[in-house]
PyMOL Python script that loads the backbone (N, CA, C, O; Angstrom):
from pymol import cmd

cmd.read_pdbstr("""\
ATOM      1  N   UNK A   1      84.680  95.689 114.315  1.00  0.00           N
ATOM      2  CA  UNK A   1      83.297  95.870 114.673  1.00  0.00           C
ATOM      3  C   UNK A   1      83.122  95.452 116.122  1.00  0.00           C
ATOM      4  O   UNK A   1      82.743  94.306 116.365  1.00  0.00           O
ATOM      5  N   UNK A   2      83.392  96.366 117.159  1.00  0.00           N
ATOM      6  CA  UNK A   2      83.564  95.785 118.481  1.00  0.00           C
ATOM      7  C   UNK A   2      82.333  96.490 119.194  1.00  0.00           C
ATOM      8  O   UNK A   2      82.457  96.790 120.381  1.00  0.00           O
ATOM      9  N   UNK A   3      81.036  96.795 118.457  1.00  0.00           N
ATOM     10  CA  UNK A   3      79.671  97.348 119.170  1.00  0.00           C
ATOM     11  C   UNK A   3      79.392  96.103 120.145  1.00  0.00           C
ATOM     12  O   UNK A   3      79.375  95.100 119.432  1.00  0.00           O
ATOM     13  N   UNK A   4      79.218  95.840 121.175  1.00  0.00           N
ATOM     14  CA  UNK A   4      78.363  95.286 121.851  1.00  0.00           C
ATOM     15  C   UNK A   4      77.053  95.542 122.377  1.00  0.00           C
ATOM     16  O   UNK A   4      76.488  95.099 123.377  1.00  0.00           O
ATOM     17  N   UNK A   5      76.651  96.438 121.394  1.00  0.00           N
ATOM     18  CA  UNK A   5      75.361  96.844 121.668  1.00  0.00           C
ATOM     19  C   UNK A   5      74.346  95.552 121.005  1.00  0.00           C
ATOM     20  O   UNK A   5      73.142  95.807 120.999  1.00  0.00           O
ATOM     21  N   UNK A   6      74.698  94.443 120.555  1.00  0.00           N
ATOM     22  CA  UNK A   6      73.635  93.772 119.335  1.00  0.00           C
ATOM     23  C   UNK A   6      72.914  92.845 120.827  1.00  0.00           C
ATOM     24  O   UNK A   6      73.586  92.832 121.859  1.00  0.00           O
ATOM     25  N   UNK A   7      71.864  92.291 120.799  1.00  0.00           N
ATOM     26  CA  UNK A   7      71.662  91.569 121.772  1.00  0.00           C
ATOM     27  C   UNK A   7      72.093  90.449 121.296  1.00  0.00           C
ATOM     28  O   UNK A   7      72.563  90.190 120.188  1.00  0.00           O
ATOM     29  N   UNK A   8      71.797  89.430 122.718  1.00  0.00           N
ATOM     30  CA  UNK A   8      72.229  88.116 122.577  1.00  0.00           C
ATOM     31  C   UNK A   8      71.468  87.197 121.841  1.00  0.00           C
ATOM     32  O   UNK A   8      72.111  86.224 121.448  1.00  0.00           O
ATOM     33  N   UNK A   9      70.119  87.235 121.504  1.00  0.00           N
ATOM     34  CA  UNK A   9      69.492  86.299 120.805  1.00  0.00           C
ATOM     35  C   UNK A   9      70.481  86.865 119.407  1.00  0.00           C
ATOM     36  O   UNK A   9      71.512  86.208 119.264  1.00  0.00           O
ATOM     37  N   UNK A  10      70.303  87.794 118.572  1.00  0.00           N
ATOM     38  CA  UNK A  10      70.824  88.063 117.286  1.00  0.00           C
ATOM     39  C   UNK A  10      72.271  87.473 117.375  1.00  0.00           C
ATOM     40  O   UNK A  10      72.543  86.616 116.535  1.00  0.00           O
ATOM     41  N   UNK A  11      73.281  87.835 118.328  1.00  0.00           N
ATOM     42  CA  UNK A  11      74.587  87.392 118.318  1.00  0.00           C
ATOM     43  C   UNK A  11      74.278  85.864 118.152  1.00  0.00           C
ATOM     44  O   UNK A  11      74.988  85.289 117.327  1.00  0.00           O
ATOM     45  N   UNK A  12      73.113  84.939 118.951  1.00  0.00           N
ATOM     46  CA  UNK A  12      73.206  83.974 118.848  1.00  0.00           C
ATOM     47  C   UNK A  12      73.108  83.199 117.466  1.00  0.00           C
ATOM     48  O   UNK A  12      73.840  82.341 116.972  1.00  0.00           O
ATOM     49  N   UNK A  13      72.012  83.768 117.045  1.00  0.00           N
ATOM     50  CA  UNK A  13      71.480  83.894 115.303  1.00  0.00           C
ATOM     51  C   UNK A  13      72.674  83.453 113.927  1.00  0.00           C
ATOM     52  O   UNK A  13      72.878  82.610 113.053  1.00  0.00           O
ATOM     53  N   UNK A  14      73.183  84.646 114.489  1.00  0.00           N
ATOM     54  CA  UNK A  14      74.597  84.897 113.857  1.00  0.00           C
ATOM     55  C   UNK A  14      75.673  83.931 113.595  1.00  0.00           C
ATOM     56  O   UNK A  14      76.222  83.548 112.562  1.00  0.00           O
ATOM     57  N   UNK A  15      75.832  83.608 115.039  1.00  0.00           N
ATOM     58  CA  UNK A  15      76.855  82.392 115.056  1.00  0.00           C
ATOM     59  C   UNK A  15      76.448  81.153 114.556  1.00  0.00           C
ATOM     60  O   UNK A  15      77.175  80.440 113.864  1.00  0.00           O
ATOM     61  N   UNK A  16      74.908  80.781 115.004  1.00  0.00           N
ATOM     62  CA  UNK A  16      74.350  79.933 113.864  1.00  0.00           C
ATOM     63  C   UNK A  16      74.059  79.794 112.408  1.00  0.00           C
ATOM     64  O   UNK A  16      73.840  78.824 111.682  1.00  0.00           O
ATOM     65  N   UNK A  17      74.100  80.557 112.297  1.00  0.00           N
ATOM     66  CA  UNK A  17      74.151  81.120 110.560  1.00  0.00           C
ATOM     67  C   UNK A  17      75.441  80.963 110.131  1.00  0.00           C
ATOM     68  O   UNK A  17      75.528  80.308 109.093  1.00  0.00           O
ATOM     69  N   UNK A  18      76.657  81.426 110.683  1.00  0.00           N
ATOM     70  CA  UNK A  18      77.854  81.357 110.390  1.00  0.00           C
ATOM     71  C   UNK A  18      78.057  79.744 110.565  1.00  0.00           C
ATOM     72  O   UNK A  18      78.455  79.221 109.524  1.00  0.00           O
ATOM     73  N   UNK A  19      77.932  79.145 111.293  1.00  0.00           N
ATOM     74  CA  UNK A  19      78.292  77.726 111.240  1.00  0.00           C
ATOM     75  C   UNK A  19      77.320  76.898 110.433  1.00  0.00           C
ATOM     76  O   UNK A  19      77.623  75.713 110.293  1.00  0.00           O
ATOM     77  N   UNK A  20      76.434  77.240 109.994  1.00  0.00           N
ATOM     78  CA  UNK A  20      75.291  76.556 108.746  1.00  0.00           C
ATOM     79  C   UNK A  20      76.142  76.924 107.529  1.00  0.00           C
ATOM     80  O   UNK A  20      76.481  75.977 106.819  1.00  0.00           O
ATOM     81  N   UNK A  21      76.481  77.966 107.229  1.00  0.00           N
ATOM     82  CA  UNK A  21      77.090  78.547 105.587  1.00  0.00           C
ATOM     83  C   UNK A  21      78.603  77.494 105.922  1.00  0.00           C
ATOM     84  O   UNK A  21      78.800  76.517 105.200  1.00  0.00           O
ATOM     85  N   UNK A  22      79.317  77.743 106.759  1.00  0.00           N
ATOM     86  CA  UNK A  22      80.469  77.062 107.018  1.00  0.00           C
ATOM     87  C   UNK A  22      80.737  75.359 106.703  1.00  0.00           C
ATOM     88  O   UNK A  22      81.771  74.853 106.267  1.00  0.00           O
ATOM     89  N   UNK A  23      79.089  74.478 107.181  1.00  0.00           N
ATOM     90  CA  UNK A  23      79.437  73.240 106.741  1.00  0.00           C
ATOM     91  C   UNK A  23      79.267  73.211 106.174  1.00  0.00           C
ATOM     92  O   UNK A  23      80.043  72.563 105.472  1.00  0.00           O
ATOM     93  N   UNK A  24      78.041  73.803 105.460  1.00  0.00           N
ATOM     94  CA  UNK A  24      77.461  73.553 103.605  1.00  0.00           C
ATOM     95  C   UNK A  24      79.171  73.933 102.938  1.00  0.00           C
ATOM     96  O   UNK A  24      79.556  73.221 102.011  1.00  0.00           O
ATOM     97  N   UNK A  25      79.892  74.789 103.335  1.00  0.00           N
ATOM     98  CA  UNK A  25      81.189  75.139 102.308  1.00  0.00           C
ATOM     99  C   UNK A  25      82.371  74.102 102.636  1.00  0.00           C
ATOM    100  O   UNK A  25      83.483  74.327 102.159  1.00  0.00           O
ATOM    101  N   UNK A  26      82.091  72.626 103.686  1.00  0.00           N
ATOM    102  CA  UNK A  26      83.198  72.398 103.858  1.00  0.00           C
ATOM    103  C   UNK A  26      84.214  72.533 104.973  1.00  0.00           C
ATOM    104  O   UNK A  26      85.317  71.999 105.083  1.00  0.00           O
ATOM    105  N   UNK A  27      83.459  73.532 105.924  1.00  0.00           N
ATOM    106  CA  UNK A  27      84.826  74.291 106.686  1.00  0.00           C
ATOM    107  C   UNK A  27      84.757  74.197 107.771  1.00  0.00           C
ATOM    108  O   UNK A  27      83.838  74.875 108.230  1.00  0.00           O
ATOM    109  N   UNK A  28      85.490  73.473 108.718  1.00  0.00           N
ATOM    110  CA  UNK A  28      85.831  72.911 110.145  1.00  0.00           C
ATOM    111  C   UNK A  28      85.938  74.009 110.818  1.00  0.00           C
ATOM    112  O   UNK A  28      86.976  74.669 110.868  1.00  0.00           O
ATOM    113  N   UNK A  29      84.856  74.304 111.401  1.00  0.00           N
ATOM    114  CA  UNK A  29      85.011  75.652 112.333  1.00  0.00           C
ATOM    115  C   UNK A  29      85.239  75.268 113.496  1.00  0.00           C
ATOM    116  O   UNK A  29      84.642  75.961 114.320  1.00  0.00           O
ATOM    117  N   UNK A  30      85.957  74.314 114.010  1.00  0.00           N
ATOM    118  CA  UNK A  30      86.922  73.931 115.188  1.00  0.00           C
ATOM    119  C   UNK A  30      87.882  74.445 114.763  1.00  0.00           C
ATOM    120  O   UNK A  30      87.888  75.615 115.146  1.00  0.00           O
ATOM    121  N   UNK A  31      88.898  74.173 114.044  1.00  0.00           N
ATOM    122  CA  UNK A  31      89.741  74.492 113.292  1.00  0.00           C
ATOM    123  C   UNK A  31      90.225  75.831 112.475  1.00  0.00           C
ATOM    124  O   UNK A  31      91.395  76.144 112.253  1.00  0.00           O
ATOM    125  N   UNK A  32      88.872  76.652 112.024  1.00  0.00           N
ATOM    126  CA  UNK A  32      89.561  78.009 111.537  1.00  0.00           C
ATOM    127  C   UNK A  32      88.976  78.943 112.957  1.00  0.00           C
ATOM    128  O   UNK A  32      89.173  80.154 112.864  1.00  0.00           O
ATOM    129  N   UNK A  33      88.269  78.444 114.263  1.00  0.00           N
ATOM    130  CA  UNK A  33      88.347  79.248 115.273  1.00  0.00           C
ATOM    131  C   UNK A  33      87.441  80.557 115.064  1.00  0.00           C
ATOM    132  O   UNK A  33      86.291  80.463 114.634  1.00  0.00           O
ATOM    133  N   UNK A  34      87.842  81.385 115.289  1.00  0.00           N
ATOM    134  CA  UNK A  34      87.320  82.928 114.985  1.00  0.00           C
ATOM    135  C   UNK A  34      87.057  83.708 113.702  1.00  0.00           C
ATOM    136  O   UNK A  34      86.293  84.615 113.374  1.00  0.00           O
ATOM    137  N   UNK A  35      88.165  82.860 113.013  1.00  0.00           N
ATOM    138  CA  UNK A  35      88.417  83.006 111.224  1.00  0.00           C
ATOM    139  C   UNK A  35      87.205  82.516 110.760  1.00  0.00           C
ATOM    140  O   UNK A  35      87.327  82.623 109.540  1.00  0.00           O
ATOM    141  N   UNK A  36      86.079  82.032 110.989  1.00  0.00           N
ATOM    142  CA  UNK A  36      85.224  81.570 110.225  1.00  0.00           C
ATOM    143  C   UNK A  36      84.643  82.502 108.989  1.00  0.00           C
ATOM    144  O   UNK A  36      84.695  82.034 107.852  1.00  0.00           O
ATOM    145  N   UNK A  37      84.172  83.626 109.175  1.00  0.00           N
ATOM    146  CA  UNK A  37      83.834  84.430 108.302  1.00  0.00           C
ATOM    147  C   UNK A  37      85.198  84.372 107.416  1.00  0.00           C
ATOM    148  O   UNK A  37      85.216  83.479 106.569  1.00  0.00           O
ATOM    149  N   UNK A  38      85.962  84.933 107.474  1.00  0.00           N
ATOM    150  CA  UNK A  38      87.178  85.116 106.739  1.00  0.00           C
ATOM    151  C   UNK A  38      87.373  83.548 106.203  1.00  0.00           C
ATOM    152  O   UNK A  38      87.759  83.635 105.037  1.00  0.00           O
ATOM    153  N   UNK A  39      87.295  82.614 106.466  1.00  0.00           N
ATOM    154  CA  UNK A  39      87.141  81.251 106.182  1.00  0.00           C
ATOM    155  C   UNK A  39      86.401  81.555 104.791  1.00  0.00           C
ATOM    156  O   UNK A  39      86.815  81.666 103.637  1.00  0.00           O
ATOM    157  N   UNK A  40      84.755  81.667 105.556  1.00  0.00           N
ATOM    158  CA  UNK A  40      83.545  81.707 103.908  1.00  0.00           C
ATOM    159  C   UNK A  40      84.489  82.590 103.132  1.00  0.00           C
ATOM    160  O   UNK A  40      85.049  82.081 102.161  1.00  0.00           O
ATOM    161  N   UNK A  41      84.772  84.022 103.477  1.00  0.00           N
ATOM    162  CA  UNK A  41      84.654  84.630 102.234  1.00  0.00           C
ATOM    163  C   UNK A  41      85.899  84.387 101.238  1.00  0.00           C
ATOM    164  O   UNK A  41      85.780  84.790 100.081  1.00  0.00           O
ATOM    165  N   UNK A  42      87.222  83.671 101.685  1.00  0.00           N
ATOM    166  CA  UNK A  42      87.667  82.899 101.201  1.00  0.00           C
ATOM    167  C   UNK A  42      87.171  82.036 100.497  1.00  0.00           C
ATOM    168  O   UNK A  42      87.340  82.483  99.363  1.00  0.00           O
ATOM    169  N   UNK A  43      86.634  81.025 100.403  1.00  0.00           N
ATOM    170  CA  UNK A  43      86.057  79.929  99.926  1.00  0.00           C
ATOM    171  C   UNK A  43      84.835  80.300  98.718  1.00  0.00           C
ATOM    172  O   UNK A  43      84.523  79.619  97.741  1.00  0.00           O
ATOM    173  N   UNK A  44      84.330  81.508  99.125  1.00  0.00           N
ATOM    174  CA  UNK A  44      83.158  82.544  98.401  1.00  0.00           C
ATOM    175  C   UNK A  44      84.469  82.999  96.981  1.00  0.00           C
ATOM    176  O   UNK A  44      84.575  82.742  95.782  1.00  0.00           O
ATOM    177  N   UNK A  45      85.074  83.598  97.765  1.00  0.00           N
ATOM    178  CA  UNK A  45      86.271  84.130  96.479  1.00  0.00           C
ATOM    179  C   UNK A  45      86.633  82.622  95.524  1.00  0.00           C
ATOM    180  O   UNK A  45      86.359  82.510  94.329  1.00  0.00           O
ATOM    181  N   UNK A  46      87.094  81.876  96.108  1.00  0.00           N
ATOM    182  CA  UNK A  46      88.009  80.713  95.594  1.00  0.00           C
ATOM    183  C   UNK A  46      86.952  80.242  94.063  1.00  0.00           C
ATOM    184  O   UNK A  46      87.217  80.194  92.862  1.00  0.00           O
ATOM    185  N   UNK A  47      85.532  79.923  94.977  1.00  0.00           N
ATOM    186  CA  UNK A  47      84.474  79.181  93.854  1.00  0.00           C
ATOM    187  C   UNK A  47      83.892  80.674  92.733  1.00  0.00           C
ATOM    188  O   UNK A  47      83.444  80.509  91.599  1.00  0.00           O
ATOM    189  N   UNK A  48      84.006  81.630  93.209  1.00  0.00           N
ATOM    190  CA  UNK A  48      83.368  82.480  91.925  1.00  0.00           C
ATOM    191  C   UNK A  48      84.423  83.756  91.514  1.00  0.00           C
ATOM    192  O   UNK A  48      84.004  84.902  91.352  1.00  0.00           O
ATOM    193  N   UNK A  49      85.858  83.377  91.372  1.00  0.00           N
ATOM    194  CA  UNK A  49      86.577  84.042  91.026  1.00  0.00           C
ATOM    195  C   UNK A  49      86.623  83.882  89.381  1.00  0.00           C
ATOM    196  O   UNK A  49      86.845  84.853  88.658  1.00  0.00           O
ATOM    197  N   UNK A  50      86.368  82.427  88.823  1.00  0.00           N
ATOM    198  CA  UNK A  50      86.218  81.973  87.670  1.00  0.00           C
ATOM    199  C   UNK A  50      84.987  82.664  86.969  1.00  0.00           C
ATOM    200  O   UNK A  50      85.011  82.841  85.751  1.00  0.00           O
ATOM    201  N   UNK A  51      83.879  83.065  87.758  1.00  0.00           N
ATOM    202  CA  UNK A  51      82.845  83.312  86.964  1.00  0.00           C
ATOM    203  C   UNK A  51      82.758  84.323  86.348  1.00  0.00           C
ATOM    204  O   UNK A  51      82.956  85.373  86.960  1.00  0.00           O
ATOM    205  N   UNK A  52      82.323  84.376  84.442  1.00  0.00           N
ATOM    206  CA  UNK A  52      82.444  85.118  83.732  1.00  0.00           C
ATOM    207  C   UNK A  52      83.400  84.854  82.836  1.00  0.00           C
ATOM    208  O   UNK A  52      83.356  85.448  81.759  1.00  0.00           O
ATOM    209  N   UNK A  53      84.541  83.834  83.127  1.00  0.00           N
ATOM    210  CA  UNK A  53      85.617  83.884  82.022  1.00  0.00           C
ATOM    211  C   UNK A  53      85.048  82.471  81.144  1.00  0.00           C
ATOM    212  O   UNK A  53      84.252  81.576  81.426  1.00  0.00           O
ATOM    213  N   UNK A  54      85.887  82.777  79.959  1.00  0.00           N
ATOM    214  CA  UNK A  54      85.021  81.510  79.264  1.00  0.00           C
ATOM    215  C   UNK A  54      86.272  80.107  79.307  1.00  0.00           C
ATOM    216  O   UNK A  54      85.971  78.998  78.867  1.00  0.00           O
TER     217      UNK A  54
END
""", "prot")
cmd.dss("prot")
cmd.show_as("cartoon", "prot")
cmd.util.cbc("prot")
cmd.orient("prot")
């Protein structure tokens, strides 16, 4: 997804949002760098892969 058409307030938005979901999950976004999304949806998979089985 390499549009640079989004403006900068939303990009800014974004990255704040991404680092709000990130500590609530735990996740040192010093540390996973750029991976952050891929970080959550990891962590998204990990906690509701169980759900539904008894």
């Amino acid at each position: 997804m390499k549009n640079n058409k989004i403006s900068e307030n939303a990009r800014k938005a974004f990255d704040n949002f991404k680092e709000e979901i990130a500590k609530e999950m735990g996740i040192d976004t010093t540390k996973a760098g750029k991976n952050v999304v891929k970080k959550i949806k990891e962590n998204f998979e990990k906690r509701f892969s169980n759900l539904g089985r008894s």
